[in-house]
N, C-alpha and C positions, 0 to 999 in steps of 0.2 A: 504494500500500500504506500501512495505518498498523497501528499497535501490536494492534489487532485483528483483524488480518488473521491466518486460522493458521499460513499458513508465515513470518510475524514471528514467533510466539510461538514455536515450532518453532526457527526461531533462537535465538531467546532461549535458550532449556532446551538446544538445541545445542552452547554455550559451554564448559559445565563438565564436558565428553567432550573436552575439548582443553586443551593445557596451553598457553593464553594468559596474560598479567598478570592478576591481581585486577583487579577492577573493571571490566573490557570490557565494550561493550555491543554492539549490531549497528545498522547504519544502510542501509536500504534503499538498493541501487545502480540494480536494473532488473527487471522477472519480463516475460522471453520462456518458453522451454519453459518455465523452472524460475523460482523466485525466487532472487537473487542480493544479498547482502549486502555491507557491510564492516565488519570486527571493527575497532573502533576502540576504544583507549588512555582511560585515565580523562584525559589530558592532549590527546586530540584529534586522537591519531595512526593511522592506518590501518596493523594490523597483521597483518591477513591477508584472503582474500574467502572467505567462507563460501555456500556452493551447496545451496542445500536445493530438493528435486529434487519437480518436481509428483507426487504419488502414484501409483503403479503403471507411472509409465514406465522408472524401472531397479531393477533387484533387490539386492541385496546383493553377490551371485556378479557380479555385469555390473558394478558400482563397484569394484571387488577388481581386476579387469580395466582396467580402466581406469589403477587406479590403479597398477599395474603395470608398464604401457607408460608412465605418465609416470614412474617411478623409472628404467626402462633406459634413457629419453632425457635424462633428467639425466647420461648417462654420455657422452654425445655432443655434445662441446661445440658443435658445428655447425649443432646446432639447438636454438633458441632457444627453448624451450617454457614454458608455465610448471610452478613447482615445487609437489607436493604437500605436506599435510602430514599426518600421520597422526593419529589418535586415542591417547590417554594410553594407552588398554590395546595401542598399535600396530596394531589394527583402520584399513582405510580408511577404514571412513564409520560414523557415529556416526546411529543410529536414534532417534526419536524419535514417540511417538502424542499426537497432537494431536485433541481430539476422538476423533470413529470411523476417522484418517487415520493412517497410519503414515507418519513423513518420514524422509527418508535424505538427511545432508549428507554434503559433503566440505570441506573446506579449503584452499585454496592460499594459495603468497604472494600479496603485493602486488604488484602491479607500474607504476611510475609510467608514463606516457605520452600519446598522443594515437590515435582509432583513424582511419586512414587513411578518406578518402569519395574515392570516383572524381568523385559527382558535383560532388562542392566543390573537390578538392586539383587545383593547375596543372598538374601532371605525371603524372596517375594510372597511366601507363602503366610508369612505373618501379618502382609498388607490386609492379604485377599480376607484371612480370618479377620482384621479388624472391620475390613468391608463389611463381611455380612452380619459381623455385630451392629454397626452402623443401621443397616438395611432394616433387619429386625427390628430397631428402636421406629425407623423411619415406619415400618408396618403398622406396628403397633397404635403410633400416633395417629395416624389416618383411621385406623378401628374406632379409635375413642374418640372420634370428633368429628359429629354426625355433618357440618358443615362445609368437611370435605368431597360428599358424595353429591354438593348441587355448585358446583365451581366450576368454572366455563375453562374447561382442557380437552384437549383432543384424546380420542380413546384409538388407544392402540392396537385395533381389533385388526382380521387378518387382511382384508383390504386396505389398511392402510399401515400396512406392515411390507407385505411383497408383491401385494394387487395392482393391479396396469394403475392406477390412482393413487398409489401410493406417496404418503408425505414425503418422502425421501426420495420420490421418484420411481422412477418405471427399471429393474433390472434388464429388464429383453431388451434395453438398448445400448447395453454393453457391450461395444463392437470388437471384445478381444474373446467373446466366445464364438466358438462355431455352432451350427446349426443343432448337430446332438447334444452339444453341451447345453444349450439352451430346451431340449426337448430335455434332457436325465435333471434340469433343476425344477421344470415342469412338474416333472413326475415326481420328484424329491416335494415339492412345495405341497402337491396334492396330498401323497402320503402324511407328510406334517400335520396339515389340514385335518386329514383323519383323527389322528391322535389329539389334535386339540378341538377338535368338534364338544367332544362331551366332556371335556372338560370343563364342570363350574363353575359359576360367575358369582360366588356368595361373599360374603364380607371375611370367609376367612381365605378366600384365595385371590381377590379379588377387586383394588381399589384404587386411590389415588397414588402414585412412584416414581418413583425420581425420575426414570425410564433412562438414564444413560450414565449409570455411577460407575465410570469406568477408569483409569489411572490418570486421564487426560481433566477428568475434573475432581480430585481430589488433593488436596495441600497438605503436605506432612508438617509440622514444625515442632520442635521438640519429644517424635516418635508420636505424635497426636495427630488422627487424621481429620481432616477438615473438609465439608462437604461445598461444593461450588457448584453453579450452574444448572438451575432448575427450570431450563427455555424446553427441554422437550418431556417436562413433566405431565402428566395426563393419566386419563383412566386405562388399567392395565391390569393383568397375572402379574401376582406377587414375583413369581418365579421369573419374569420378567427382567426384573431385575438384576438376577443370578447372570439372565444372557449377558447383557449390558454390561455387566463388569467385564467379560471375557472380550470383550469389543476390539476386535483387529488383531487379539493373538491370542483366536482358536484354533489354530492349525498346530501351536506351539504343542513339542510333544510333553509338555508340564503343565498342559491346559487341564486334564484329571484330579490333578495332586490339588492346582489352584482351587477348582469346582470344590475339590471335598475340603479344601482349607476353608472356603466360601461360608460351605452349609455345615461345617462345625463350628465355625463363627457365631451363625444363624443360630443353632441349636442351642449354645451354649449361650447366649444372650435370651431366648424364649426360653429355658431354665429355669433362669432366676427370674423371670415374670410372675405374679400372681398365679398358685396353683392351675385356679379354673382356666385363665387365660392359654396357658401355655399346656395346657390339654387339649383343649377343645376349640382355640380360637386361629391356631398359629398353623404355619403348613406341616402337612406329614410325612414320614417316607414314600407314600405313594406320590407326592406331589412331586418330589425331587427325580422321581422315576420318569417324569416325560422333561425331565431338565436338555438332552439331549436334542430333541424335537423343540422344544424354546431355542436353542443354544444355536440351531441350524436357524430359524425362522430369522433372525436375529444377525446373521450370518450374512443371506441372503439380502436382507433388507441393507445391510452394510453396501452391500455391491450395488443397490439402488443408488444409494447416495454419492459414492464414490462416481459411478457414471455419469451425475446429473451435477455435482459441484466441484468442476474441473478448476472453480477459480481459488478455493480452499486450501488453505499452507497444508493439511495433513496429506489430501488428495496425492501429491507430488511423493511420497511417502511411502503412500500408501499403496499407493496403484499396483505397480509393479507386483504380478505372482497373485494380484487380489481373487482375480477372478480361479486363476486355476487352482487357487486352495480351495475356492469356493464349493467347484465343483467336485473334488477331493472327498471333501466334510461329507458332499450328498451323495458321494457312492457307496461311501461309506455305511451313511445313515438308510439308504435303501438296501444295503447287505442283510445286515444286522439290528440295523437299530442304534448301533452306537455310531461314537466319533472317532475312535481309536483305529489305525493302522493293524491289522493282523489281530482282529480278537475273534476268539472263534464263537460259533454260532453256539446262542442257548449258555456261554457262560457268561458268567456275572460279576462284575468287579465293583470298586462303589462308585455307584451314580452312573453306571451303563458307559463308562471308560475301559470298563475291560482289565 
């Protein structure tokens, strides 16, 4: 990005809808969905991240939302989220038209830290558990706060997951598959389908999630991990979330180890929950059993986005090899059932890793 870029200038003009110091200006951080800022001090200091949002992916009513659920998580100390900050007239998000675009930021703190890599950090496995500690708190909350369930967020259902309409785009127009590749992820996607047909929509599997808590939005600082970026939060499978984490290194052959570092996190955090709760409210082994079929759906919907936000700093990244792990994952998962290279058929490892 540079100064000519609309959603800089969109920043820019952004600024004086906010009660920051005089003098601020904004300094490009990163543009995945959105373009992402930091509001920095005439003195050089980072004084908040301003989020201005690529055009027509959230509305007014869906940032309002948003910002919402991060105010009632400010009330819970237990989870570590980052903080909002509102607009001068107390408005969430501050509009602005750039060109024929209309931009919509929001504001949060700062937050200093480092963001966790499986593939680089020696222990990754201790992240992934504190993730799905994390997640469980995040579940839980949504359970207890009936005001979650009428909040204007996109639902993550299966059209708009890997459907030709999908938020993230259309995968069939990823022009580094060939013809069968694109007929065996068909058939991959349908199978999935299957599997999560009957699977239930009720309050214990079932609600509002982060929907993308994966190492790219979370902050370590002092071995405490800190929750960021709640733009594609919405209605969804708890389990949902478990995909989300594994986001762009599911191929990896430690993606297993991670999932069960995941859902022992998870377990161990719905534990120590109030008896009844964590009996009867929270997910079960059988739910972790279609973690594999989430994990592909999830997978695929990655390769949607990847083909449709070629302007995105991870895209450049990412691309490369994306699509043919893709297809990998789903020979895979139509073999057997699992994700694992070489498991054989009918045995069982934990969480259908093999």
């Amino acid at each position: 990005m540079n100064a000519s870029d609309p959603a800089w200038r969109a920043a820019c003009r952004a600024l004086s809808g906010y009660a920051f110091g005089e003098g601020c200006g904004v300094k490009p951080l990163y543009r995945s969905e959105n373009a992402v800022f930091a509001v920095i001090s005439p003195d050089g200091r980072p004084e908040a991240v301003l989020r201005v949002s690529r055009p027509g992916y959230r509305g007014k009513e869906e940032m309002e939302a948003e910002a919402r659920w991060l105010e009632r998580l400010a009330e819970e100390p237990e989870i570590p989220a980052v903080r909002l900050i509102r607009a001068r007239d107390g408005r969430a998000s501050v509009w602005v038209r750039e060109g024929t675009a209309e931009y919509g930021c929001l504001a949060f703190s700062y937050l200093e830290g480092t963001h966790p890599d499986p593939l680089t950090d020696p222990e990754p496995e201790k992240d992934f558990y504190e993730t799905g500690r994390l997640a469980a708190r995040l579940h839980r909350q949504v359970r207890e706060w009936p005001e979650s369930r009428g909040l204007c967020r996109p639902e993550w259902n299966w059209e708009h997951m890997v459907g030709r309409q999908g938020l993230f785009g259309d995968w069939r127009k990823c022009r580094r598959l060939a013809r069968e590749e694109k007929e065996l992820l068909e058939t991959a996607c349908a199978a999935v389908k299957d599997r999560l047909d009957g699977y239930e929509k009720t309050p214990r599997t079932f609600g509002l999630i982060h929907g993308d808590l994966r190492a790219a939005n979370l902050l370590k600082q002092n071995g405490r991990l800190q929750i960021l970026d709640f733009d594609d939060s919405g209605f969804g499978w708890f389990l949902y979330d478990l995909a989300a984490s594994l986001s762009f290194v599911e191929t990896d052959p430690r993606a297993g180890a991670w999932a069960g570092a995941w859902i022992a996190g998870y377990q161990a955090e719905t534990a120590r929950m109030p008896e009844g709760f964590a009996a009867g409210e929270t997910l079960r082994p059988e739910d972790w059993d279609l973690a594999p079929a989430m994990i592909l759906a999830r997978r695929i919907q990655l390769l949607a986005w990847i083909t449709s936000h070629g302007d995105s700093d991870p895209v450049r990244q990412m691309e490369p090899g994306f699509a043919e792990g893709t297809v990998a994952l789903a020979r895979r998962f139509l073999r057997d059932g699992s994700l694992r290279p070489g498991r054989r058929r009918n045995s069982r490892g934990p969480y259908a890793w093999g």
